[in-house]
N, C-alpha and C positions, 0 to 999 in steps of 0.2 A: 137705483137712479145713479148717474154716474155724475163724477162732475166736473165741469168744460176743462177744455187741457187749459185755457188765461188763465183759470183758479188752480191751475194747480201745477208747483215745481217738488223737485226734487234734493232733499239733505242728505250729503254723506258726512262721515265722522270719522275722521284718519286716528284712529289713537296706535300707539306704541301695540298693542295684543290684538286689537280686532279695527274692523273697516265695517261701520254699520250704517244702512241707508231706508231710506222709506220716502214713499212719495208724499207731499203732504197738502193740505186742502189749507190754501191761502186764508179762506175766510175766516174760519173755527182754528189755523194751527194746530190740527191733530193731523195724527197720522191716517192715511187715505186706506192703508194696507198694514200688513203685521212687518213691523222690521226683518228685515234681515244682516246677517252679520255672517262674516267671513274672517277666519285670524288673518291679521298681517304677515303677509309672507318675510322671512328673514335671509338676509340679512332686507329691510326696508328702504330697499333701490327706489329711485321716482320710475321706472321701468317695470319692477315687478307689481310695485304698489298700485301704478295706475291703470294695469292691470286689472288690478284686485276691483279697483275702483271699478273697472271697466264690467266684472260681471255681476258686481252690486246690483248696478242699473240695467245690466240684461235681465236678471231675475223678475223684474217688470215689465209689463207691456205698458208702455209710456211710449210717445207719438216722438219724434227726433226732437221737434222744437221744443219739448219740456226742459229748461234748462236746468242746470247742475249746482247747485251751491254745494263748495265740500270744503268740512273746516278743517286743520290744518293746525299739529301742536309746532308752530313758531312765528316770529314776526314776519308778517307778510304785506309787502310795498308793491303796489300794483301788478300784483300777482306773484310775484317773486320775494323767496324764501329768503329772511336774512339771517335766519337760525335754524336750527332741529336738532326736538328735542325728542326723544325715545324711536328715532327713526334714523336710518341711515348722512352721515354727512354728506353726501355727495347730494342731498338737497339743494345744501347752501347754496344759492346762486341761480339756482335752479326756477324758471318760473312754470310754479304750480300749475295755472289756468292752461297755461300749452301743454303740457304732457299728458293731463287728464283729459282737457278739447278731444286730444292725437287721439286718443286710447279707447274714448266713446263717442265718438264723433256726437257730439251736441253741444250747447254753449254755457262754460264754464265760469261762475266765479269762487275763487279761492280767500277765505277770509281766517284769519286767527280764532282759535275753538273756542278760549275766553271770549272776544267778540261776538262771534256767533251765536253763544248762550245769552250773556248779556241782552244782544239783542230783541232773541225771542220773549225775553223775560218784560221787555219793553211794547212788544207788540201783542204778545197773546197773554201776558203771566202777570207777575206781582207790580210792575208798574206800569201795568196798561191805565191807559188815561192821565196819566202824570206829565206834567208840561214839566218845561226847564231841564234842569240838569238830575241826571240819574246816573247813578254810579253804580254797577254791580259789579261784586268782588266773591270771589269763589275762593273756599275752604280747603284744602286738601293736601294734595305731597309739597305742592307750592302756595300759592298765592295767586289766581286769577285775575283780572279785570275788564271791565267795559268801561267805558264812559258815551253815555248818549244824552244829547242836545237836542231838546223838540222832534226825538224820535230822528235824529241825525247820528249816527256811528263816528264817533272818533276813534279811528283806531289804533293800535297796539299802545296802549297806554303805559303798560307795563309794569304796573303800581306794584307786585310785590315785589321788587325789586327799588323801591325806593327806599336807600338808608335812611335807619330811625334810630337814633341813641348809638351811632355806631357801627351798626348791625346792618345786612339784608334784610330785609323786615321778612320775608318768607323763613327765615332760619330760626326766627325766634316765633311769630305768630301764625305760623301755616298749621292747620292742622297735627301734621306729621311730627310736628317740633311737640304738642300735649299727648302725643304719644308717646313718643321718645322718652321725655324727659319724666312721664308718669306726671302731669302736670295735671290739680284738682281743675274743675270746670272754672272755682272761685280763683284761682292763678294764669290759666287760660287768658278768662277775661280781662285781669288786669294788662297784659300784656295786647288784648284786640284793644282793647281802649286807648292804649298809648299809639297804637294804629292808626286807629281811624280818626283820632283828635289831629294827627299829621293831614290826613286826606283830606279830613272837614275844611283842617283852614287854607289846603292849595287849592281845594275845588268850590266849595258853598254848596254842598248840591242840596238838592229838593228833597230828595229821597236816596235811601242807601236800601239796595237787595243785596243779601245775603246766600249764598248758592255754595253746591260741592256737597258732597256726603253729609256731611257733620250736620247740615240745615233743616237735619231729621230731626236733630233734637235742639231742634231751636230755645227750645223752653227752659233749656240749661244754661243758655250765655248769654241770647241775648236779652233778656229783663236785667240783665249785669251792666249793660251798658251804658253811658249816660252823656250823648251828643244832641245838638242842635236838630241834626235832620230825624226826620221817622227813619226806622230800619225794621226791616220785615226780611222773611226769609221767602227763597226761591219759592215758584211756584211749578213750573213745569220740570224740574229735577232731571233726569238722563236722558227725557226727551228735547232737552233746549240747546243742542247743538244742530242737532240735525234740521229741526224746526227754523231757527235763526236761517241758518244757512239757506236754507231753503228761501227764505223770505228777501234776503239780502239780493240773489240768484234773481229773483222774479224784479225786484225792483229796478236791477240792471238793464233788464232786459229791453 
């Protein structure tokens, strides 16, 4: 059975190594098809990458008007880049939704990759049904974030980058940094804790999702925790970029 092109857009995922897309079925937020993935061409021109972008979405037989959501590692202001990050600088400035439009002729929107996850995590994942404020913050070489309002995207929020004690809070509490530093799960936590006690009381939120690699092993930091909001960990994991975007994409439309 197939199902109607309304119900269904398309996610791509610009990271720094690969460019991975799949079409995805609105209703359920799964994938419609098995991903595909293409490395990022280098050096990561907006010219060669959109491109790349561009036979992502040929690799599919999807109808023109299936529109595009494709995330994008840096702040993005209606549709234009005002960073990049693992990808060529001649971004900067650059608006995203135009060069991808040009390259696959269909109708694009361009959203920050944290966002995008975030988002899907809201619609299809670990705070589906959750009214208010939801904050999802991703694990990894940085520090991620979304912030969503009754299932509304604020975006580029930028939270791992909010000084705490000092510090970039990604330098000391990202992932990368309990690697680095050989830091126990039990010194880890002390250090999300002094985090998230900062985000609790800028934001209030209802709920804290937890996202990025590490939220495999949820069961080692977060019971360490001890904030006002529930915090649970991701649910759709590598799949909630492409998925977001996708949903973002369709909403536009």
């Amino acid at each position: 059975m197939t199902t109607p092109q309304h119900q269904v857009a398309f996610g791509i995922d610009i990271g720094g190594s690969g460019i991975k897309g799949a079409p995805v079925d609105l209703t359920t937020g799964q994938f419609l098809a098995e991903r595909v993935r293409i490395a990022t061409p280098q050096p990561a021109t907006p010219a060669a990458v959109s491109q790349t972008v561009a036979q992502v979405a040929d690799a599919f037989a999807l109808d023109r008007s299936v529109p595009i959501g494709v995330t994008f590692p840096a702040v993005i202001q209606h549709g234009v880049a005002l960073s990049a990050a693992n990808v060529d600088p001649s971004w900067i400035g650059t608006n995203v939704e135009t060069v991808v439009r040009e390259a696959t002729g269909r109708p694009v929107l361009a959203v920050n990759d944290a966002d995008a996850a975030g988002f899907a995590e809201v619609e299809y994942g670990a705070a589906k049904g959750v009214p208010g404020v939801v904050l999802v913050i991703t694990l990894g070489t940085g520090i991620g974030s979304a912030l969503i309002v009754d299932e509304v995207l604020v975006p580029n929020t930028e939270l791992g980058h909010l000084e705490v004690d000092g510090h970039d809070a990604e330098s000391r509490a990202a992932d990368s940094a309990r690697d680095r530093e050989e830091l126990s799960w039990k010194q880890w936590a002390e250090r999300l804790q002094r985090y998230f006690d900062v985000v609790e009381k800028l934001f209030s939120p209802d709920l804290i999702v937890v996202g990025g690699g590490v939220s495999k092993k949820h069961e080692k930091f977060l019971p360490l925790l001890d904030l006002r909001a529930p915090i649970v960990p991701a649910g759709l994991l590598n799949a909630a970029g492409i998925v977001g975007a996708a949903s973002l994409a369709a909403q536009r439309r």
